[in-house]
N, C-alpha and C positions, 0 to 999 in steps of 0.2 A: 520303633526301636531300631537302633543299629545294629546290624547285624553283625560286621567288624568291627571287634573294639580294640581303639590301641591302648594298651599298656607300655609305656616308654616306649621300645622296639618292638615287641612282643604283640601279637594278633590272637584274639578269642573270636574261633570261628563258627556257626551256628549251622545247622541244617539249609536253612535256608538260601546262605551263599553257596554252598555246594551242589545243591539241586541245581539253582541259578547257572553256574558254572558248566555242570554236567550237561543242563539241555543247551547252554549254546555251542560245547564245545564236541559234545558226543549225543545229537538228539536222539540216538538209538537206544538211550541208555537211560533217557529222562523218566520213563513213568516205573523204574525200578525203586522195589523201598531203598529208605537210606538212613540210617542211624551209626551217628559218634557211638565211638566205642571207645571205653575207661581204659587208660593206658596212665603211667609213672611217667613214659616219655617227654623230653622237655625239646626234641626239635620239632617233633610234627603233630598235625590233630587226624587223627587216624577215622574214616569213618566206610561202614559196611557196605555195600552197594551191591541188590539183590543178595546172591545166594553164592555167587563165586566170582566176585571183584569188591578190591578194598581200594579208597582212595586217599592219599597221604598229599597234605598241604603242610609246607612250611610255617611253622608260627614266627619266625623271627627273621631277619635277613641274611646272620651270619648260618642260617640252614637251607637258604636257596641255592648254594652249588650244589651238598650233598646231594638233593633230587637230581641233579642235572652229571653231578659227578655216576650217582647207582644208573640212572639210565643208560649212558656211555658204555658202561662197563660189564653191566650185567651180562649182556648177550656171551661176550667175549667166556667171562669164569663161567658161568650156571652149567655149561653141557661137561665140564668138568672135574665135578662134585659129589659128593656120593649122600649129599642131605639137598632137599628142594632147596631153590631161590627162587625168588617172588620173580615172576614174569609179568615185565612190561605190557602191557596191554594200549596204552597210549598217555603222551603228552598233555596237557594242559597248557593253554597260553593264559599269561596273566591279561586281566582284564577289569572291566569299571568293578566289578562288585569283589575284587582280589588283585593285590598288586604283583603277585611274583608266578614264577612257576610252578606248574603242579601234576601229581602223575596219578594215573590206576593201572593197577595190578589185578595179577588172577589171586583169588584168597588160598591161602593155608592150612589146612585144617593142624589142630595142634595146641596145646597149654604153653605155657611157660612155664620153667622147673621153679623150684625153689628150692635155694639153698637148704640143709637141713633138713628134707622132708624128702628126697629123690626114691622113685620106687626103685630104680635099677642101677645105683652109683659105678658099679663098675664095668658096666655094659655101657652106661651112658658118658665113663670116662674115654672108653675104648674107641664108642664113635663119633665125640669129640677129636680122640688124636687121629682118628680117618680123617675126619674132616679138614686139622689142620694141614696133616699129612699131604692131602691131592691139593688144596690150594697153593702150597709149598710148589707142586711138581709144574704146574701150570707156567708155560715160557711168560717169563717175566720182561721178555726184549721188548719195548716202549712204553712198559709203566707205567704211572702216575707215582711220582714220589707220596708213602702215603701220610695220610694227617699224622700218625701217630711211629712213622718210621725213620726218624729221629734219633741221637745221642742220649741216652736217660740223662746224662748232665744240663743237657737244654730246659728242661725241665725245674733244676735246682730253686730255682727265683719264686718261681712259683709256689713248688715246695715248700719255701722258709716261710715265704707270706702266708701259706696256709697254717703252719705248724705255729705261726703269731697266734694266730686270730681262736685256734684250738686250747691257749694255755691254758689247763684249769679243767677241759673235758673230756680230754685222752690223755695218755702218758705219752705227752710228747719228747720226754728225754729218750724213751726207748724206742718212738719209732722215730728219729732222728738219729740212730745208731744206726736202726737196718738202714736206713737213708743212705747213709753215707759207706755203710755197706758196698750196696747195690752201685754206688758209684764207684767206689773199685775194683769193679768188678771188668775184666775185660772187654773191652767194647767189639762188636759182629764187624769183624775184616772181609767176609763172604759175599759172595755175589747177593745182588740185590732179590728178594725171592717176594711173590703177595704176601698179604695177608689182611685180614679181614678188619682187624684194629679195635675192634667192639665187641667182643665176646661173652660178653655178659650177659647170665640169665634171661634178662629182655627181650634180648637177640635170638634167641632161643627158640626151638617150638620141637616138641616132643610125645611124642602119645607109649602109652603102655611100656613108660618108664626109657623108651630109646630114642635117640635126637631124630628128628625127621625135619626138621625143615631150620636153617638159617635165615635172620631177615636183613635189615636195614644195612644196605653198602654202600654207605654214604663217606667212610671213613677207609673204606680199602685204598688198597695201592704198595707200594713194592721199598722195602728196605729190610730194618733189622725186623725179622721174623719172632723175636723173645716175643712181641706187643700178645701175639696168639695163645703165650700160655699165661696169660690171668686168670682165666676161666678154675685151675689149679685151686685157687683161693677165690676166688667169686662165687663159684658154684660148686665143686666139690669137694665131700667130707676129706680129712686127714689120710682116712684108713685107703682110697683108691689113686693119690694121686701121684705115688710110682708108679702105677700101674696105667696113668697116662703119659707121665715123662717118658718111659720107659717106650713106650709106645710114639711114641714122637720122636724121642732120642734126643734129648736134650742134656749137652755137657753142663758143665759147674757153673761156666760163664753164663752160657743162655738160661739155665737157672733160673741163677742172682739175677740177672735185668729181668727175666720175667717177674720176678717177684717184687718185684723195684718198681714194672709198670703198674702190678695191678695196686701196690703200696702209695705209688703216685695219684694214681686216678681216683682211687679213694678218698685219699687224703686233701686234695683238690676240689675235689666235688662237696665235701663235708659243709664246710662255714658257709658257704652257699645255700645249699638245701637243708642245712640244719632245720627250717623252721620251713621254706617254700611248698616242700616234694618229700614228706616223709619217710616214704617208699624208698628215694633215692639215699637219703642219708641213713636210712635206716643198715641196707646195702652196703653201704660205704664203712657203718660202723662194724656188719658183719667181718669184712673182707680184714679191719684193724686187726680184731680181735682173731681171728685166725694166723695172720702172717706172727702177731706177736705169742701167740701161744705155739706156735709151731718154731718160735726159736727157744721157747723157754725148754 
């Protein structure tokens, strides 16, 4: 049986390449257990190794800088942050039984929240806006422009193509209003600041209701700082989320385009994973349904 299967671009990775990998590339590490572990995630195949290292291999190819971009960059943010980041532990070269790069980390202890269900919403919003707070403060002089720190106008094309392919199973006249909303919305004239670009649930890891660890920096990097407040509507209830703006400090403009990114990204991701990644669209329809009742 083949261990790598391709899917168009896309890689299904099995135990067995990763063991493979681990003992040529780390034999200290080879006779540790090793099991995939059930993730939503659609760039990396995330898998256990012993008892405190996790190992993340790209499945596609438009996801081999992200590893090579968080490696770069981690060192620099992590000792700056008031929530864990996953520490590098070492490289991976690509090789015959794996074409790209690939990294291990020290593991996290922690769940991922879910929307709707949070034990401590507004503890857990507060150390949220910590979190985006000291990213913010962290010298941004030689940055990486990041994936997601952008014009929300750049965006727009996308947008429409998505809000096609939707007619019929969201109201897309109403969120086509806030759309266009958010695009009037003043564009960030301010110095270029991080930020982390993927705030979502996922990203997440939290015990006893308060955030303790951040993951995946594959999309950080340094422009309009709004991308940070999606999490507002990705992950928490209505009732706490002045209580994080407030906490961040977010004016009307940086608002509107927060609300615009995480309307964007939802809405984006939707016709895609409508049928692929449940989880994901499911996510996606949560974040609709919030933005549009919270203008109602």
């Amino acid at each position: 049986m083949c261990a790598v299967r391709m899917h168009e671009d896309e890689v299904d990775i099995d135990v067995s390449v990763v063991g493979r990998l681990i003992a040529g590339r780390f034999p200290r590490w080879a006779g540790l257990p090793l099991r995939r572990l059930e993730s939503s995630g659609t760039e990396n195949a995330v898998f256990r190794l012993g008892a405190d290292k996790v190992v993340r291999l790209p499945r596609h190819p438009r996801a081999v800088e992200a590893i090579t971009h968080e490696l770069r960059w981690l060192p620099r943010l992590a000792p700056g942050l008031p929530a864990a980041a996953p520490e590098p532990l070492g490289r991976g070269e690509p090789g015959e039984a794996f074409p790209w790069p690939w990294a291990v980390y020290g593991w996290l202890d922690g769940r991922n929240p879910v929307p709707g269900a949070l034990e401590e919403p507004r503890l857990l919003a507060e150390d949220l806006a910590a979190y985006v707070a000291a990213l913010r403060r962290i010298d941004a002089a030689e940055g990486p422009i990041g994936y997601r720190g952008v014009p929300l106008a750049a965006r727009d094309r996308f947008m429409r193509e998505a809000l096609a392919q939707l007619a019929g199973r969201i109201d897309t006249a109403a969120v086509t209003d806030l759309w266009e909303q958010a695009l009037r919305a003043p564009e960030y004239t301010g110095p270029p600041v991080w930020a982390h670009g993927d705030l979502m649930a996922g990203n997440l890891l939290v015990s006893g209701g308060r955030l303790t660890a951040v993951i995946d920096y594959g999309t950080v990097g340094v422009g309009d700082p709004a991308v940070d407040l999606i999490g507002a509507w990705c992950l928490l209830p209505a009732e706490v989320r002045g209580v994080f703006r407030e906490a961040v400090g977010a004016d009307e403009a940086e608002w509107a385009r927060g609300r615009g990114w995480a309307l964007s990204i939802a809405v984006i991701a939707l016709p895609y994973y409508w049928e692929t990644n449940p989880p994901v669209a499911e996510n996606s329809r949560h974040v609709i349904r919030e933005i549009l009742a919270e203008s109602r």
